[in-house]
gemmi code that builds the backbone of each chain (N, CA, C; Angstrom):
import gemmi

chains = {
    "A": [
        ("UNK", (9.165, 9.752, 15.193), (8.666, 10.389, 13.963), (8.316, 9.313, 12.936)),
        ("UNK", (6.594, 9.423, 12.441), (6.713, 8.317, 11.501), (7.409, 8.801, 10.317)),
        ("UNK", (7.750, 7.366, 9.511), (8.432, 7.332, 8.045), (7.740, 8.345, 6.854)),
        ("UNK", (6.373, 8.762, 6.889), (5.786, 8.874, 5.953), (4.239, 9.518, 6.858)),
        ("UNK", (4.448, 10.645, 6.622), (2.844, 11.501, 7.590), (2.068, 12.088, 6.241)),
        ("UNK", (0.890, 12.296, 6.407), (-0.512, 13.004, 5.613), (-1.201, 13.339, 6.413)),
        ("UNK", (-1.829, 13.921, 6.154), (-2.959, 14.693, 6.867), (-3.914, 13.835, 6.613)),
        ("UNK", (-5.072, 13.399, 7.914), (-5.802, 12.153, 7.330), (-7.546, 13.050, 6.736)),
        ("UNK", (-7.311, 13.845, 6.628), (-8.767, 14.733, 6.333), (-9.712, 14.469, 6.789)),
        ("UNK", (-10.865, 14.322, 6.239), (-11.439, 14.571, 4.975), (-11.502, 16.149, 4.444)),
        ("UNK", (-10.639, 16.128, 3.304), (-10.006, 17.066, 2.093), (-11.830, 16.910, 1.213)),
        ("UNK", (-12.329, 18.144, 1.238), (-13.683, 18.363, 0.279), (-13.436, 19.503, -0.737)),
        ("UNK", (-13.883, 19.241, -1.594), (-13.681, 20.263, -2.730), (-14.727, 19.829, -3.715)),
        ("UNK", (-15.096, 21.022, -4.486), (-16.204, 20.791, -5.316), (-15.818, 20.740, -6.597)),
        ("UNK", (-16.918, 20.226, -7.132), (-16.476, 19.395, -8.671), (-15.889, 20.663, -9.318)),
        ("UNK", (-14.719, 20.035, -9.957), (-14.065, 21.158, -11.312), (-12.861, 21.769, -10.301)),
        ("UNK", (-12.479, 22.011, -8.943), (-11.693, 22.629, -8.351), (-10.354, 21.472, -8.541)),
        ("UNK", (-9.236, 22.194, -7.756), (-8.052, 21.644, -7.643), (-7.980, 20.898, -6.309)),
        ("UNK", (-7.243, 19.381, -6.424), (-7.548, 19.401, -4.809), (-5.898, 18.812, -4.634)),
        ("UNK", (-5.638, 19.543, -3.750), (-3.928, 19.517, -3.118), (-3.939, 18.515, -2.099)),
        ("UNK", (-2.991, 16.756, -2.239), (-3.112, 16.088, -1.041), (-1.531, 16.706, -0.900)),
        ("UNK", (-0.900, 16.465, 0.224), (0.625, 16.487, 0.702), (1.210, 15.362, 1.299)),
        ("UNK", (2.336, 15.156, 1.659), (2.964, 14.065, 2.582), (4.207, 14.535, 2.819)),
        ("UNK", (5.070, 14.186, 3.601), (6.262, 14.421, 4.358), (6.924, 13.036, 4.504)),
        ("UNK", (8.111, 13.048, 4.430), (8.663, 11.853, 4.945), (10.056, 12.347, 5.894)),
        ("UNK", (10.737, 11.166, 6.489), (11.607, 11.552, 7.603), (13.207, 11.265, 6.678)),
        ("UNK", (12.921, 10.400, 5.958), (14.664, 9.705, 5.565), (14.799, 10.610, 4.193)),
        ("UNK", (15.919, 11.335, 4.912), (16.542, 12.113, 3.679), (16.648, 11.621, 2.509)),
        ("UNK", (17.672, 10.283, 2.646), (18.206, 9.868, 1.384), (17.225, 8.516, 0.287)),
        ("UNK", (15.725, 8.991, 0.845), (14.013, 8.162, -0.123), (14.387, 8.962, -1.429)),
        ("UNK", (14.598, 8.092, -2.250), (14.437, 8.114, -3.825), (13.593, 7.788, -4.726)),
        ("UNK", (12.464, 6.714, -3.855), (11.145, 6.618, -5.188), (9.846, 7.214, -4.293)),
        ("UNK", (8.989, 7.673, -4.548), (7.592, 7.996, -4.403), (6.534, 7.862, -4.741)),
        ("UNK", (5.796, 7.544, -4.591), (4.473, 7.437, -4.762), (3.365, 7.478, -4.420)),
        ("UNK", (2.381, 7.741, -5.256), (1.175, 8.046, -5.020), (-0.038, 6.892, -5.420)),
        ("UNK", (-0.643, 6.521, -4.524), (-2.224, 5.801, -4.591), (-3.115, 6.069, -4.490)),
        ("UNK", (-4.236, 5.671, -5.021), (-5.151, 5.734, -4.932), (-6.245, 4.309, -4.125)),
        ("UNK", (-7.402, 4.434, -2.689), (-7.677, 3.495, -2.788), (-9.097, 3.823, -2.443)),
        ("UNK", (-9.797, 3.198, -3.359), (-11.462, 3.395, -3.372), (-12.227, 2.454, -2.279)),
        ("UNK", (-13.484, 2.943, -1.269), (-13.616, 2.246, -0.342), (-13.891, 0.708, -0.559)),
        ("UNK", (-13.232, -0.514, 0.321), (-13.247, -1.946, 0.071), (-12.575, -2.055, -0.867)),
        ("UNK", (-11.611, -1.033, -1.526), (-10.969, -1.767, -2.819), (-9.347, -1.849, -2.123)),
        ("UNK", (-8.450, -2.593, -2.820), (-7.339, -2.536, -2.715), (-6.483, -1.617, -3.676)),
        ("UNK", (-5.681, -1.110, -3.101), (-4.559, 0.399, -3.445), (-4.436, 0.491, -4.986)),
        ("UNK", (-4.105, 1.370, -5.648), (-3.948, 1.642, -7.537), (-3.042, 2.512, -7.394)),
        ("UNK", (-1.920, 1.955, -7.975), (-0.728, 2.951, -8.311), (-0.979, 4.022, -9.392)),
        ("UNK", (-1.019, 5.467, -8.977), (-1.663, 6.431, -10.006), (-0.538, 7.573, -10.390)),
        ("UNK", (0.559, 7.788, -9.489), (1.781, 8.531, -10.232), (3.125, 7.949, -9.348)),
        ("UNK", (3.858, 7.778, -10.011), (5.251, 7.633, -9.129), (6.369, 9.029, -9.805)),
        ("UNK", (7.148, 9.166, -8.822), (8.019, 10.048, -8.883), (9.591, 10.082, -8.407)),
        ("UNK", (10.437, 10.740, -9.037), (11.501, 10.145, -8.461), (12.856, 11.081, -8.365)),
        ("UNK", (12.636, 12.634, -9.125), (13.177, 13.650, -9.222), (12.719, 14.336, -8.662)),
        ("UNK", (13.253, 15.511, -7.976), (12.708, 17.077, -7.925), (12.127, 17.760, -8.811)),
        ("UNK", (10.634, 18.385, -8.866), (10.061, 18.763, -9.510), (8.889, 18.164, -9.642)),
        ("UNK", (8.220, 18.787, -11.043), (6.821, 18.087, -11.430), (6.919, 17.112, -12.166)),
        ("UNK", (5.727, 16.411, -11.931), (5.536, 15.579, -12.849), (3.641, 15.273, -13.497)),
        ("UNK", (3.407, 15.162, -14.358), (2.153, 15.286, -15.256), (1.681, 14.218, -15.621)),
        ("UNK", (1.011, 13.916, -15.419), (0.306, 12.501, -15.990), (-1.620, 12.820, -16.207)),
        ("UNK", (-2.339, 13.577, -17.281), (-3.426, 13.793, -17.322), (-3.770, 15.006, -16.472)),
        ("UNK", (-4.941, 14.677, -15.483), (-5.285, 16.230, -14.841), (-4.638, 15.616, -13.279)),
        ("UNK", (-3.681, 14.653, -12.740), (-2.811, 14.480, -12.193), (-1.052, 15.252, -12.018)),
        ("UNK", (-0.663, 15.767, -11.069), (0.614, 16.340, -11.375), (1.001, 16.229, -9.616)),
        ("UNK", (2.583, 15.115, -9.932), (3.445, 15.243, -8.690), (4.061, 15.949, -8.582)),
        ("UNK", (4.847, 16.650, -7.218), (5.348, 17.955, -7.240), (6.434, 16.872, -5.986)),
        ("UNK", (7.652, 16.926, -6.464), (8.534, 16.337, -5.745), (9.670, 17.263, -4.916)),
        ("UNK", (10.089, 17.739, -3.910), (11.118, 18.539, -3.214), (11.581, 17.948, -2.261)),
        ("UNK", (13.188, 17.488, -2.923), (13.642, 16.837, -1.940), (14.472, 16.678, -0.430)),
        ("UNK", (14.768, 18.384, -0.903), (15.142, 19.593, 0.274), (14.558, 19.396, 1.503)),
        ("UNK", (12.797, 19.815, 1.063), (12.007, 19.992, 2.581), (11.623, 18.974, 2.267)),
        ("UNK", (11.618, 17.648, 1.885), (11.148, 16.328, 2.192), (9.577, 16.260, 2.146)),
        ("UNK", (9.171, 16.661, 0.794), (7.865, 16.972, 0.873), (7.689, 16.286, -0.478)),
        ("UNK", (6.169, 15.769, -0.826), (5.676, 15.274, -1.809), (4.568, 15.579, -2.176)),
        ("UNK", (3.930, 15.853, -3.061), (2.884, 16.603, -3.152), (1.966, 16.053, -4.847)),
        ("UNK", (0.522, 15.641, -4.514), (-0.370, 15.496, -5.449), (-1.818, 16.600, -5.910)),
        ("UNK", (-1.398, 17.229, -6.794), (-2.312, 18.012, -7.806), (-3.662, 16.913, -8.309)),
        ("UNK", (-4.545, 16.782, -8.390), (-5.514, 16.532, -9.182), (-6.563, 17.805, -9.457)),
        ("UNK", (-6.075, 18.345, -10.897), (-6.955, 19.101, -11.452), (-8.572, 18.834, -11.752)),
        ("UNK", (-9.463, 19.821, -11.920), (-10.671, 19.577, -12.624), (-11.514, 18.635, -12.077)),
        ("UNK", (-10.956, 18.407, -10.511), (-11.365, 17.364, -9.384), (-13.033, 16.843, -9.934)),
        ("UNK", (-13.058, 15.518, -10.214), (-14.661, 14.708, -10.333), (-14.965, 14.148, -9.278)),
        ("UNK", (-15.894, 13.936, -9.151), (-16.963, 12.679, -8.038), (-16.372, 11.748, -7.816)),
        ("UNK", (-15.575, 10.800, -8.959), (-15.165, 9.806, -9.192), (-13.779, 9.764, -8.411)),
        ("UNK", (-12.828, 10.977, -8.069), (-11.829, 10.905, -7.510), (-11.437, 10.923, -6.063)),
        ("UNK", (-13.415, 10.825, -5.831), (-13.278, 10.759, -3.685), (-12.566, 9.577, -3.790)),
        ("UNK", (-11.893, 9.384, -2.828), (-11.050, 8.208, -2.585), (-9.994, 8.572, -1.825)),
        ("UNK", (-9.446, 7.505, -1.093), (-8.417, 7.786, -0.325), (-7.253, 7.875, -0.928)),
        ("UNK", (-6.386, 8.411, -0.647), (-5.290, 8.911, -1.271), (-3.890, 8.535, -0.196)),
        ("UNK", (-3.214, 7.489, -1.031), (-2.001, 6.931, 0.282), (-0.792, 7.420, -0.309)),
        ("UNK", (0.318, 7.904, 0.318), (1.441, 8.107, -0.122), (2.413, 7.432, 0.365)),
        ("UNK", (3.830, 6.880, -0.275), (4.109, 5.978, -0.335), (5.799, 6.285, -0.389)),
        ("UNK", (6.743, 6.025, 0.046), (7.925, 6.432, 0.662), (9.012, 4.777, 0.277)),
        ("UNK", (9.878, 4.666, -0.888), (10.960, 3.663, -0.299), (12.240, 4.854, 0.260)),
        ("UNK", (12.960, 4.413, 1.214), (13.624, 4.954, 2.196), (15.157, 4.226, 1.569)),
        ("UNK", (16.294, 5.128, 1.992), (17.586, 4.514, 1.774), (17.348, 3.441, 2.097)),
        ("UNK", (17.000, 2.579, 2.885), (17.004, 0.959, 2.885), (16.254, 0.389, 2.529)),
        ("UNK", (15.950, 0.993, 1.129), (15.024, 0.180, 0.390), (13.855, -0.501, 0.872)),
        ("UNK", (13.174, 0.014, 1.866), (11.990, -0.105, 2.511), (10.895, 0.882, 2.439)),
        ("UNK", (9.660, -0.018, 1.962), (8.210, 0.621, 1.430), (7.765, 1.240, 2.339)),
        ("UNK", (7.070, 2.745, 2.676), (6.171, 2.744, 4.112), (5.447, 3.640, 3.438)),
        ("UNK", (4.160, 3.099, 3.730), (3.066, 3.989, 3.691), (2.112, 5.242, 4.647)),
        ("UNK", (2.048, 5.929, 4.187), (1.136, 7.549, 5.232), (0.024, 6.486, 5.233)),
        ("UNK", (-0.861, 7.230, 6.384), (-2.615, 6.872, 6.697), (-3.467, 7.168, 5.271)),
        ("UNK", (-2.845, 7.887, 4.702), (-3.745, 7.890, 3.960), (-4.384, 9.736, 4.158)),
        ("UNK", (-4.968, 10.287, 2.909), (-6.283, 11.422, 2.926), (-7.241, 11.174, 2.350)),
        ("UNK", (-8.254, 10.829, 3.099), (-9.407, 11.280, 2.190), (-9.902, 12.422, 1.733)),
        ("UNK", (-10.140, 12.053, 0.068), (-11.007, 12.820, -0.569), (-12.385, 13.137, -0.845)),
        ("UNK", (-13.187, 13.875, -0.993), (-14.659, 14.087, -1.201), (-14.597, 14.809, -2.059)),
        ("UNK", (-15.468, 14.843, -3.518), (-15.473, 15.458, -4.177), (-16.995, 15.834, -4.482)),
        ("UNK", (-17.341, 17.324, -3.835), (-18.562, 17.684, -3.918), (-19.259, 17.964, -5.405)),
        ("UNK", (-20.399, 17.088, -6.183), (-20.950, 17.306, -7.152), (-21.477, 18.661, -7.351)),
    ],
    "B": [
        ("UNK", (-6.321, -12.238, -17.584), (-5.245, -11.152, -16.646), (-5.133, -11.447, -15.200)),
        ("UNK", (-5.111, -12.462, -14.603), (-5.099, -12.517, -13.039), (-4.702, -11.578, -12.647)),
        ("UNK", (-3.161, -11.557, -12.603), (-2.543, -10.319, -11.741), (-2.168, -11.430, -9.761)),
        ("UNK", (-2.369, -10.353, -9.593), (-2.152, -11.127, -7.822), (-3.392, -11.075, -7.658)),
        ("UNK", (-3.552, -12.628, -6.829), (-4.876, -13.279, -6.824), (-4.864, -14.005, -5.255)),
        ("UNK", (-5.734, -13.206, -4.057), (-5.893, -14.160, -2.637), (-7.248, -14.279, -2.271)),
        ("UNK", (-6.999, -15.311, -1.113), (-8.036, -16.285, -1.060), (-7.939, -16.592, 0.575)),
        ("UNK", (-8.862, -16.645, 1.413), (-10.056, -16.152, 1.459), (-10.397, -14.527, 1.052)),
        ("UNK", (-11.451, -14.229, 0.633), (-12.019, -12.815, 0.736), (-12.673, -12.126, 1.968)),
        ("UNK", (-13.343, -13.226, 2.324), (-14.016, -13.231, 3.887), (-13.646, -13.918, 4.738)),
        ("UNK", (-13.343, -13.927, 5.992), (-12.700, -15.049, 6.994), (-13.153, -14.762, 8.572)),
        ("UNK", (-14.285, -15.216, 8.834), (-14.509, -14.777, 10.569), (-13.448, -16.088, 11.011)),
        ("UNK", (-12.682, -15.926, 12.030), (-11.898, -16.986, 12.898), (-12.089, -17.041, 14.346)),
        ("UNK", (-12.291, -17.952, 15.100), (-12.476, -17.491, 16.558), (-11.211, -17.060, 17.618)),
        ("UNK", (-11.278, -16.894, 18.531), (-9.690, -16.629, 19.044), (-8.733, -17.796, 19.123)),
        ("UNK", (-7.493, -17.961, 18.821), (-6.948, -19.143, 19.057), (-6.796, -19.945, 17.687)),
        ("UNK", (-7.645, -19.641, 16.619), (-7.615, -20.644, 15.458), (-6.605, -20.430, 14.517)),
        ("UNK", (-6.007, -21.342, 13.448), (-5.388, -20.808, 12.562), (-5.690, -20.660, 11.608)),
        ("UNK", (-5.286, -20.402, 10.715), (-5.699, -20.611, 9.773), (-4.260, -19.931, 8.727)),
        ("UNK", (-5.097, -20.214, 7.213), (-3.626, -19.675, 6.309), (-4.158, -19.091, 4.453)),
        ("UNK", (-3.817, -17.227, 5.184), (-4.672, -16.884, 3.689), (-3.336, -17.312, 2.539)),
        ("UNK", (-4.261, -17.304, 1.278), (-3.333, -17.769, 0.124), (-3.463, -16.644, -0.820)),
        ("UNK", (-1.542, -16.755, -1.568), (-1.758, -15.497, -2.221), (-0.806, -16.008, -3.456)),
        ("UNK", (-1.315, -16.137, -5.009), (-0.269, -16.324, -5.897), (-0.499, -15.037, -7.251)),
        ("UNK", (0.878, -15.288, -7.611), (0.914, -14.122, -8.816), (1.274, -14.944, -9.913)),
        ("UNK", (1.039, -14.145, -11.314), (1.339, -15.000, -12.414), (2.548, -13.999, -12.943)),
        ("UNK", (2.902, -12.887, -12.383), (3.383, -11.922, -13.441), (4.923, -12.375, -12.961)),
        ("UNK", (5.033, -13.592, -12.554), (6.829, -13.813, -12.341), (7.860, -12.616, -11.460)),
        ("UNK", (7.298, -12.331, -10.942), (7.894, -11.265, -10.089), (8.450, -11.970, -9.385)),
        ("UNK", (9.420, -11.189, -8.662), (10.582, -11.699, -7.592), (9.852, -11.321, -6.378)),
        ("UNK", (9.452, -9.930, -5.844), (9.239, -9.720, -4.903), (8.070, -9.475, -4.493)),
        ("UNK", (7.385, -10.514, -3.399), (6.044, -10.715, -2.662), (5.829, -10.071, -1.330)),
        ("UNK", (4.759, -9.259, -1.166), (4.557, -9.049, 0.425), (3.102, -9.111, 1.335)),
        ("UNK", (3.313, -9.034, 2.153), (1.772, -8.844, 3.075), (1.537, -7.928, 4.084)),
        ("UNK", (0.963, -7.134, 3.220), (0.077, -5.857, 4.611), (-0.965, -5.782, 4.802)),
        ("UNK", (-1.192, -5.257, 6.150), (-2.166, -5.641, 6.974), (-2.938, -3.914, 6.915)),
        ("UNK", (-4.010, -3.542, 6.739), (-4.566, -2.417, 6.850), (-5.825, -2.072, 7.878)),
        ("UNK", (-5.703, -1.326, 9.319), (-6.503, -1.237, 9.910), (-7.299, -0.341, 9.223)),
        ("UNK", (-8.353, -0.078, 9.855), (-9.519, 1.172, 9.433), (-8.724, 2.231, 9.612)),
        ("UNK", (-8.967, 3.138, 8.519), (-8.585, 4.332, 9.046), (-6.995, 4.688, 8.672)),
        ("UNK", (-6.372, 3.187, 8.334), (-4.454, 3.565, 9.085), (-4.131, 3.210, 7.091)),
        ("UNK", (-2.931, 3.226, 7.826), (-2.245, 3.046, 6.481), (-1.689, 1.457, 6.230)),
        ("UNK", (-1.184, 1.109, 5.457), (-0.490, 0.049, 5.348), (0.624, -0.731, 5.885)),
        ("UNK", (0.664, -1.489, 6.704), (1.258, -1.916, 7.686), (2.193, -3.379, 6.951)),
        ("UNK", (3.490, -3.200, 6.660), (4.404, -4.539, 6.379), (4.332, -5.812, 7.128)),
        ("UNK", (3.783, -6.960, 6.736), (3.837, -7.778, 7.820), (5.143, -8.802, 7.438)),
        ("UNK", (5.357, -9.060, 6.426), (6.798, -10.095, 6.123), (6.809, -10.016, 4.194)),
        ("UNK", (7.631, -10.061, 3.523), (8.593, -9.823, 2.545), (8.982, -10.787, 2.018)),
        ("UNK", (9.147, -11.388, 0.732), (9.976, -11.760, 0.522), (10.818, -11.295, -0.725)),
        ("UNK", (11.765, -11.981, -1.387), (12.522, -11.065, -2.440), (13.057, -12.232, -3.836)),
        ("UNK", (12.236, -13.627, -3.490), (12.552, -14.581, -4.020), (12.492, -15.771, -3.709)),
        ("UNK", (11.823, -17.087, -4.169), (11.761, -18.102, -3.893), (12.886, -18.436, -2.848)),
        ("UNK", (12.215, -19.509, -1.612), (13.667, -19.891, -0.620), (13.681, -18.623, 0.614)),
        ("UNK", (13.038, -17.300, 0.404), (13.868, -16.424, 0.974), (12.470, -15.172, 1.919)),
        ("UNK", (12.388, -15.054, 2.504), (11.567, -14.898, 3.371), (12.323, -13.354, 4.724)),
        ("UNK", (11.698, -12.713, 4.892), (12.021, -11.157, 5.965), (10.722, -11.217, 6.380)),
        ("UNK", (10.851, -10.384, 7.889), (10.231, -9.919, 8.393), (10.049, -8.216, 7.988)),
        ("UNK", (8.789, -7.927, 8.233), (8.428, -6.430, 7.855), (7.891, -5.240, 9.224)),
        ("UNK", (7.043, -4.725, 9.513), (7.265, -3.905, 10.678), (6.379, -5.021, 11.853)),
        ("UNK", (5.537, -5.470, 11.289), (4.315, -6.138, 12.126), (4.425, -7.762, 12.198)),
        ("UNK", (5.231, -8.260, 12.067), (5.403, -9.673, 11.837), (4.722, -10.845, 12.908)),
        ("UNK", (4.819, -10.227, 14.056), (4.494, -11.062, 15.122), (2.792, -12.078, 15.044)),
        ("UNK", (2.470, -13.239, 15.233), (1.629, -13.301, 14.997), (1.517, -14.239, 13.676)),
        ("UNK", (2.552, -14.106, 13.102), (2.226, -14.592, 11.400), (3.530, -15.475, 11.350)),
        ("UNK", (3.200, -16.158, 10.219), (4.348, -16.807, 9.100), (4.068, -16.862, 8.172)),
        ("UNK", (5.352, -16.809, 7.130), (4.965, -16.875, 5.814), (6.180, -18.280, 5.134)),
        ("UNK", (6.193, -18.849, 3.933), (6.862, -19.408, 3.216), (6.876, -18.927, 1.829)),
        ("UNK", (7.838, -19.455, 1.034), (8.273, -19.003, -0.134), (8.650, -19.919, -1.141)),
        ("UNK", (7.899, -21.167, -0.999), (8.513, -22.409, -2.240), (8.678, -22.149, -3.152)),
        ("UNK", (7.886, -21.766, -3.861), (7.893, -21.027, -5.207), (7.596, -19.420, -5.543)),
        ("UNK", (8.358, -18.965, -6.802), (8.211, -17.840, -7.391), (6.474, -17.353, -7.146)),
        ("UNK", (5.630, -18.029, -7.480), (4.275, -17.693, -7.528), (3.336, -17.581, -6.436)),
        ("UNK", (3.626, -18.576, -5.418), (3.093, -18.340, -3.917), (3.639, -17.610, -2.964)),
        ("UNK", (2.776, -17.022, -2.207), (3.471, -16.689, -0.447), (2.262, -16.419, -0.072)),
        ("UNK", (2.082, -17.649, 0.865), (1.161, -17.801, 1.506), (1.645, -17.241, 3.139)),
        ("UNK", (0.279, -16.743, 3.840), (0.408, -15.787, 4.901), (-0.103, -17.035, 6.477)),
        ("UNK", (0.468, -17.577, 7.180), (-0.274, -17.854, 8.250), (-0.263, -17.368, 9.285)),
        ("UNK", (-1.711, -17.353, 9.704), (-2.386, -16.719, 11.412), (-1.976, -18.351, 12.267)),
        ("UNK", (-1.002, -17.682, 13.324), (-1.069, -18.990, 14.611), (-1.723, -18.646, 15.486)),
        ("UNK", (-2.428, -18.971, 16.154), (-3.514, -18.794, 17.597), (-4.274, -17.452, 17.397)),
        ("UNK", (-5.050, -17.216, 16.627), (-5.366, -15.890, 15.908), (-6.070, -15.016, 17.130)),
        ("UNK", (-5.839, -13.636, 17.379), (-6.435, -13.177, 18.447), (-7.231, -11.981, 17.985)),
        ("UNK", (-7.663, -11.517, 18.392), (-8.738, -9.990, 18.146), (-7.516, -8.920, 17.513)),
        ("UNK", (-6.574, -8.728, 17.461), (-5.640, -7.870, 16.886), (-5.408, -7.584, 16.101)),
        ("UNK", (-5.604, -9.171, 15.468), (-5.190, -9.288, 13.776), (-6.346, -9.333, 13.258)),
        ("UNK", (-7.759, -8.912, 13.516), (-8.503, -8.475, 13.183), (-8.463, -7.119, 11.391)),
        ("UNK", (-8.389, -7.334, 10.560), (-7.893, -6.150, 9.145), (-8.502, -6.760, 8.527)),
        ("UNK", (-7.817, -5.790, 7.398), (-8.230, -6.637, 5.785), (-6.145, -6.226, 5.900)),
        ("UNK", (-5.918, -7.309, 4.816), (-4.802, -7.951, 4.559), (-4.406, -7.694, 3.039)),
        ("UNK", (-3.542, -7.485, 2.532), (-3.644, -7.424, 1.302), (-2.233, -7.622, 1.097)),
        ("UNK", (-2.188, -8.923, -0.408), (-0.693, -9.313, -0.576), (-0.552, -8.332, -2.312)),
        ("UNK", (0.880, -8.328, -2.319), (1.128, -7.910, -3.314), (2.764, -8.231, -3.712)),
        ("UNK", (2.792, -7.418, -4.893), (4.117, -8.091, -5.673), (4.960, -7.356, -6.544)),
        ("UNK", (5.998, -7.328, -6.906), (6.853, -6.325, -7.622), (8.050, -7.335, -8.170)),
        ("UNK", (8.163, -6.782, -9.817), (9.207, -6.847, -10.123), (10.500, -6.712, -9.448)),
        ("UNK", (10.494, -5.362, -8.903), (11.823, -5.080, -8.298), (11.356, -4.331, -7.041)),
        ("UNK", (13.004, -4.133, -6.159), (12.213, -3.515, -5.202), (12.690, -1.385, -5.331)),
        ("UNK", (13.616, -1.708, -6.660), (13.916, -0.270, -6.564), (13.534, 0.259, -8.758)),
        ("UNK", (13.820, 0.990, -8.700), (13.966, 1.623, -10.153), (12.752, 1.694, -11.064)),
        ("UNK", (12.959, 0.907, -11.969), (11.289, 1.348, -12.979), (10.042, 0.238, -12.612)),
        ("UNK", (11.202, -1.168, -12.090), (10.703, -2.245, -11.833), (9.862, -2.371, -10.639)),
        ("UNK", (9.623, -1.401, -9.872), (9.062, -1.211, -8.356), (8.140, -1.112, -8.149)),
        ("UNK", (6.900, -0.949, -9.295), (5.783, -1.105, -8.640), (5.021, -1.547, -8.357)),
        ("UNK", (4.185, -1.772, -7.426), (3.332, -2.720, -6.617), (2.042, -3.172, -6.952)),
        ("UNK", (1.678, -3.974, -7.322), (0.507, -4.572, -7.622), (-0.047, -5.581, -6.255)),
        ("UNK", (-1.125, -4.956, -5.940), (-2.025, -5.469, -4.984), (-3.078, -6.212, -5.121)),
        ("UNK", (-3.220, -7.649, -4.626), (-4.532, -8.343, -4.605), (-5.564, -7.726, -4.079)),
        ("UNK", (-7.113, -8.309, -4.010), (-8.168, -7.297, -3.659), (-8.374, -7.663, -2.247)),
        ("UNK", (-7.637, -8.219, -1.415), (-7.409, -8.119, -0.219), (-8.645, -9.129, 0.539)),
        ("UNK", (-8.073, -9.505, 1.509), (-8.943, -10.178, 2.151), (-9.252, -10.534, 3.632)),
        ("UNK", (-10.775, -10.021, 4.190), (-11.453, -9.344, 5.132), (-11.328, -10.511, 6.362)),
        ("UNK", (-10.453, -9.984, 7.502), (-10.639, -11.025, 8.076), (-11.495, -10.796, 10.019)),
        ("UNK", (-12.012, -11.508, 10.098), (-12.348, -11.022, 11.798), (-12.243, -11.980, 12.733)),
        ("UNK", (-11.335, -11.783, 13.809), (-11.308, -12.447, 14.509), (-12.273, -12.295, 16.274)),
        ("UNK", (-12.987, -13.184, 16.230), (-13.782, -13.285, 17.568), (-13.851, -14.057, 19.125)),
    ],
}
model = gemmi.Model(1)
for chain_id, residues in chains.items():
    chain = gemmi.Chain(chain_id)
    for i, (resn, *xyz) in enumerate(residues, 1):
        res = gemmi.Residue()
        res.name, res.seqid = resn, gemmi.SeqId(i, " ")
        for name, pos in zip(("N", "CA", "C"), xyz):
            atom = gemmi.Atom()
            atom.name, atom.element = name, gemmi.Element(name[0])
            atom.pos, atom.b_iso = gemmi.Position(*pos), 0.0
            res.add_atom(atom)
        chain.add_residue(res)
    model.add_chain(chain)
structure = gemmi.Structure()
structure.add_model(model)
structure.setup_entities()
């Protein structure tokens, strides 16, 4: 079982909609999270971290953290053009080890 | 603003060659790393470190070395480079490796092909 799964898409949605990425991880006792962003040829942009159960808000961005079903979850509202991009999620694990999902791509239809 | 800054950007190598990408930060961070990103995949750990002197292996290590003289470098080397290690590479760096201090700042990575 990998550390850290996504669905590798391509996730399309048209401009102004909501677009839901997800991730899963395996190690119960992962306490930080995060979310990236990485635009094609570019290198990764840290765009929300999380670290409680629940939401979290940052602009038309919102993490949805549950640490029960081991699930992590990114909201981007009011979805633009500008937010196709791949989308990596990001897992440190009780042993304080980073692992990253494949990644989802996004498309955001004008 | 440097930030984390590596070098080469582009790198064709033939099979067998070495070579050694370079990667320094200015933001005094403790902790340096190097992942390797196929098409398509996610980010792959290749070696760690957590402080000058001090050097780990990460999931993918084989293939590579790294050193750690100073706070500001960690430089990545390819020994006998083969079609595998074919990626783009990308080093990065963190304050810490847990709490507020944890997050990762990534160089703009650099494209390598081996033939």
């Amino acid at each position: 079982q990998k550390e850290v799964e996504q669905n590798s898409g391509p996730l399309s949605v048209p401009e102004g909609a909501i677009a839901s990425l997800n991730c899963t991880y395996s190690d119960r006792v992962s306490q930080s999270f995060f979310w990236y962003r990485q635009y094609s040829g570019k290198s990764p942009e840290l765009i929300m971290s999380i670290y409680s159960n629940g939401d979290k808000e940052d602009g038309r961005f919102t993490a949805q953290l549950n640490k029960a079903s081991q699930y992590v979850s990114l909201l981007i509202r009011d979805s633009q053009p500008s937010d196709s991009a791949t989308y990596l999620c990001a897992v440190i694990t009780g042993a304080n080890n980073l692992f990253f999902g494949t990644g989802t791509r996004l498309t955001v239809i004008p | 603003n440097a930030g984390v800054t590596q070098t080469p950007k582009f790198r064709i190598l033939k099979i067998g060659q070495s070579m050694t990408l370079q990667c320094t930060q200015d933001m005094n961070h403790n902790y340096m790393y190097w992942y390797r990103q196929d098409p398509g995949m996610g980010l792959k750990l290749i070696y760690y470190s957590v402080g000058a002197g001090i050097t780990d292996k990460g999931e993918v290590p084989n293939g590579y070395n790294v050193s750690r003289s100073t706070t500001e470098d960690f430089p990545l080397r390819l020994e006998l480079a083969a079609p595998s290690q074919t990626s783009v590479y990308f080093c990065a760096s963190s304050y810490s490796r847990t709490g507020a201090g944890n997050t990762i700042y990534f160089g703009e990575g650099s494209w390598l092909t081996v033939v």
